[in-house]
Structures are given as C-alpha cells and as structure tokens.
C-alpha positions in Angstrom: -7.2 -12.3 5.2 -6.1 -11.9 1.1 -5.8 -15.3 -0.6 -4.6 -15.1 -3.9 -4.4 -17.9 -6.2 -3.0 -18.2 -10.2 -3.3 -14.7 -10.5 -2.8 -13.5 -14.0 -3.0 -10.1 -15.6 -2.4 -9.3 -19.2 -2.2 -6.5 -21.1 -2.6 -7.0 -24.8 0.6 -9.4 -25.5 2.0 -8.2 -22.6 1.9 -10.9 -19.7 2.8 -9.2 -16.4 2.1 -11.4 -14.0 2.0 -15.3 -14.8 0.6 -16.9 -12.1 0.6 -15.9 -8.4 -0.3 -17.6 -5.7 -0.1 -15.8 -2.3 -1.5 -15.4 1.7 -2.0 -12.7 3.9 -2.5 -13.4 7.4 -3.9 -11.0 9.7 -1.5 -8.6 11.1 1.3 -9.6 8.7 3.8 -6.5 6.9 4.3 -8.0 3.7 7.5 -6.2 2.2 7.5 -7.1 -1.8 10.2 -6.6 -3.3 11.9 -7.0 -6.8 13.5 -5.0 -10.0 11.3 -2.1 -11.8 8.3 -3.8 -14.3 8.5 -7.2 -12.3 5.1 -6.7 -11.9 5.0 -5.7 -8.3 2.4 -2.7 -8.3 0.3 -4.7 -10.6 -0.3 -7.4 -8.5 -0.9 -4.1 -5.4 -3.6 -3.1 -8.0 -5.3 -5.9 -8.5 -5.8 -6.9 -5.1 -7.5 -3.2 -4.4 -9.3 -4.1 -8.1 -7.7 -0.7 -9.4 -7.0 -3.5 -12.3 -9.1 -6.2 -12.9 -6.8 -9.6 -13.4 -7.5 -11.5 -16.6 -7.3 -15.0 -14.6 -7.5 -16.2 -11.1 -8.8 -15.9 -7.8 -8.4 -13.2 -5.2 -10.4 -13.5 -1.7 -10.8 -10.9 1.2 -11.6 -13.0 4.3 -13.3 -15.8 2.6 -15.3 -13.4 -0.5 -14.2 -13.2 -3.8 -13.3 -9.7 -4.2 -14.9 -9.5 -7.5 -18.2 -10.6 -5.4 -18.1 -7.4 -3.3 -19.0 -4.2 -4.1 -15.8 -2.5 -4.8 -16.4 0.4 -2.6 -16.9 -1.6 0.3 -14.4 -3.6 -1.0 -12.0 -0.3 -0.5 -13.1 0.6 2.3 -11.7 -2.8 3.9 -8.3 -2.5 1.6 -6.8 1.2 1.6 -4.0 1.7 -1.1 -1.7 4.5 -0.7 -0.1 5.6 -4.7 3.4 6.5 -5.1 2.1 9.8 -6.6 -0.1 10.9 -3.2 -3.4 11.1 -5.9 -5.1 13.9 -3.5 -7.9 16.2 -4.8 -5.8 19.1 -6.0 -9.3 21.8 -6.2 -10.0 19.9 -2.9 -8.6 21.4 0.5 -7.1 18.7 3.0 -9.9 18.9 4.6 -11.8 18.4 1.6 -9.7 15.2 0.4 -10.1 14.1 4.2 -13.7 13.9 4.8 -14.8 12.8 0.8 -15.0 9.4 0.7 -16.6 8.7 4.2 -19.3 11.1 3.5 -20.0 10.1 0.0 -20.4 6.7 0.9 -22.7 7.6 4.2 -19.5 5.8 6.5 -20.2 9.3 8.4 -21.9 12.1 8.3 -19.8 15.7 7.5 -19.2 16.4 11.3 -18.2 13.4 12.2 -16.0 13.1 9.6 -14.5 16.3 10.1 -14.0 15.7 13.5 -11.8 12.6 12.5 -9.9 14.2 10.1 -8.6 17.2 12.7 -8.0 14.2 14.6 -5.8 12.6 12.3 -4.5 15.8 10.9 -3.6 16.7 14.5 -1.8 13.2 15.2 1.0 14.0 11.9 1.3 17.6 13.2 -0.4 19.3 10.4 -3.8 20.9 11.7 -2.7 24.0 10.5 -3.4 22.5 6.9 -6.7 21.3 6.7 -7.7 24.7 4.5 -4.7 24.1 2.4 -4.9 22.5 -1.1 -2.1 20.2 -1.6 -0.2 22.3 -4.2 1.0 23.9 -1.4 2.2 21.0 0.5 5.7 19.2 0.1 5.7 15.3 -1.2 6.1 14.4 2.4 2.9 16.3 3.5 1.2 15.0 0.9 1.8 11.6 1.7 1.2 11.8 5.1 -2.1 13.8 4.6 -2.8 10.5 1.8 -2.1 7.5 4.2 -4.5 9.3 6.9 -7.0 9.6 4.2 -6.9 5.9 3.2 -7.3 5.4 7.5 -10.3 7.7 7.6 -12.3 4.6 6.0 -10.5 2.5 9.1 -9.2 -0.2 6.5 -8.4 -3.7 7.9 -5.3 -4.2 5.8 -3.4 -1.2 3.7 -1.4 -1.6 1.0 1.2 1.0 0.0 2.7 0.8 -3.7 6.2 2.7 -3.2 5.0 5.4 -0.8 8.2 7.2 -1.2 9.7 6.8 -4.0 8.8 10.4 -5.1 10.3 12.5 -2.1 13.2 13.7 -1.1 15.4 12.5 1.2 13.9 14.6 4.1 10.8 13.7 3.8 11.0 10.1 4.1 11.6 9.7 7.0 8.6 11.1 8.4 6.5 9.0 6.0 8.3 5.8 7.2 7.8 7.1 10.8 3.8 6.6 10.6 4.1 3.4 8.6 6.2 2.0 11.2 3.8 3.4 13.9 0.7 2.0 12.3 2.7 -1.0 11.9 3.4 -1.3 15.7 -0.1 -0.5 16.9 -1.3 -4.0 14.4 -2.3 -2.4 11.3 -1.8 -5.5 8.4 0.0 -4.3 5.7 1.5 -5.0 2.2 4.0 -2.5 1.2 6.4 -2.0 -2.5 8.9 -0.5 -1.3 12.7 0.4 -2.1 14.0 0.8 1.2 15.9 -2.0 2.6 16.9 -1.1 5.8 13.1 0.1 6.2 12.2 -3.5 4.5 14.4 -5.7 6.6 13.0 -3.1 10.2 9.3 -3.6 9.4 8.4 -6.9 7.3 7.4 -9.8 8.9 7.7 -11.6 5.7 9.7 -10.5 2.5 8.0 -11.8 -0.9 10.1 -11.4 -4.1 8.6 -10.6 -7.5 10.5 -11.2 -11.0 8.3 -11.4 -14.7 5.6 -11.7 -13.1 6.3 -14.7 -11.0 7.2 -14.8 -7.5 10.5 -16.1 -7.2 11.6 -16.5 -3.4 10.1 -15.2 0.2 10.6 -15.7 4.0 11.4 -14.1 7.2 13.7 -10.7 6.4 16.4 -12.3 8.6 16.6 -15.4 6.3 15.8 -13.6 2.9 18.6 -10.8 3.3 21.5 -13.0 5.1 21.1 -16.3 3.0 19.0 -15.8 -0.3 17.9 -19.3 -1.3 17.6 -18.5 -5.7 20.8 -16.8 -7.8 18.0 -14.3 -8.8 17.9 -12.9 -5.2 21.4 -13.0 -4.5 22.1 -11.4 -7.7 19.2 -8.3 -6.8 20.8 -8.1 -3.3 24.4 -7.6 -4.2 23.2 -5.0 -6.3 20.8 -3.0 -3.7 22.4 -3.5 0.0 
C-alpha cells in the first residue's frame, strides 16, 4: 500500500531522516520503534504530508503522494497526534462530522448519524455536545481516533497515541487500537509500549538518526535483536 524510498527530510542543518526506504503491505501493524528525536514521528508526518520530505519518493497504492490531492490523500491515510489536536470551540460532535462535510464525503445527517454511531461504539454518546476541555486525555483520544475513521481511512497511522495520558486511560485507548487492529484495519503506530508493541505488530521497524537500523517479526526483534543498537535500547526499555 505505502512504498517509501530514500526518504529524506531536512530541517535547515538539521538532517533528521537520511535515507528511508520502507513497505507497507495491506493489513500490516507496523510498530516503529526507537529512542526520542530518531526521527520516528517525522517519517509518520511525511507519509500523511503534514511535512513535506526534502528528497525521495513516497507512494500510496501505486501514486505519488505528492501527485494527489492531499485531502484525498488524508482521507485514505488518517493520523492520530500524540496531543488529540480536536477543535477545542468545536463540540464532539462538531469535531466529528467537520471534515466529512467540508469535503462533501457526506452530507450533515449522514455524518451525524455516523458519528452517534461511533460515539456510541466507545461508550461516550453522552458527549457529543461536550467540548473537549471537558474531556479526560483518554476521551479525547478515543473521540480523535473515531474522528480520523469518520473519513473510513484505508491505513491509520498513530504517532504516540498515549504518551500523554495517564495510566488509566491507556488502556482503553489501546483497547480500540487493538480492536480495529483485529477487525483488519492497516496500521502504522509510534508507540512506547512494549508489551502493547510485541501483542499487536506484525512487523517491528527500528528508527535511529534518521536511519532505520533493524526490523522483523516482534517474536524475533524482542528475543534475539540482530544490531548492538537494539540490544542496547532493549536492555534499557523491557
């Protein structure tokens, strides 16, 4: 589905990442891994074009991404932020139904009808009239990973999707990654949580300066890490 090759992205003197080359099949859970500024939410971004890479190629099924129109483009590849990025003069509801409407996916009732739908599936229908200041970080997430599936994405991508909750709310948030996981959804995910990482990936990718430095199946990748590097991040996180 995303083919990725020699991917570079600069900013100023600052090379982030030096040349990536990776595949996404369809229905893969790509876990990426790797220490703080290795450039792992950079290379998240410029798939979704939230950055635009200085050099390289990126393809979505075959199409240069920077040959699509980047709102259809989005719709196709949802990105859920470490910081939730809702609407905060915006009710749930309002957050919800934006995007489809705006660009004409659906009209306002049908969207609605999708987002009580939705809302009603993570047991919070008694929200939609709430603006997310009034949420917790979990609710917030949750209410942001149904908004990226009102636009039914073929592959989501979810840059540290809990790094910013407390400990009782990630569980719930991993709860409906793993389920949308199960029913197929492909997905690339940054995330921190091993024992999530080594439950749901089908593949683990690791990132370093810029470069990735090791992948494979979770079993292989967390029992016998093949580079020093790995070993060396492993020993430190498990």
């Amino acid at each position: 589905m995303i083919s990725v090759h020699n991917l570079k992205k600069e900013f100023g003197k600052n090379k982030v990442l030096k040349g990536i080359d990776f595949e996404l099949e369809e229905g893969e859970r790509v876990v990426i891994l790797g220490p703080s500024g290795s450039g792992k939410s950079t290379f998240l971004r410029c798939i979704n074009r939230m950055e635009e890479p200085t050099s390289g190629k990126i393809s979505f099924n075959g199409t240069e991404i920077t040959d699509k129109n980047i709102q259809k483009m989005r719709q196709e590849i949802g990105m859920v932020f470490q910081h939730f990025n809702l609407i905060n003069n915006l009710t749930v509801m309002e957050n919800l139904i934006l995007a489809p409407v705006i660009l004409k996916i659906m009209d306002q009732p049908a969207a609605e009808k999708r987002a009580r739908e939705l809302l009603k599936h993570i047991d919070l229908s008694n929200k939609e009239n709430a603006y997310p200041a009034s949420l917790s970080g979990g609710q917030k997430q949750r209410v942001a990973i149904i908004r990226a599936m009102m636009l039914s994405p073929k592959v989501l991508l979810f840059d540290e999707p809990t790094s910013a909750l407390d400990p009782e709310s990630i569980g719930d948030v991993l709860s409906l990654i793993r389920e949308l996981a199960n029913n197929g959804m492909t997905i690339m995910i940054v995330t921190h949580e091993m024992n999530f990482a080594k439950e749901i990936a089908t593949r683990v990718v690791f990132i370093d300066q810029g470069k990735i430095i090791e992948e494979g199946k979770p079993s292989e990748f967390f029992a016998h890490p093949k580079t020093p590097r790995v070993k060396e991040f492993l020993d430190k996180v498990l």
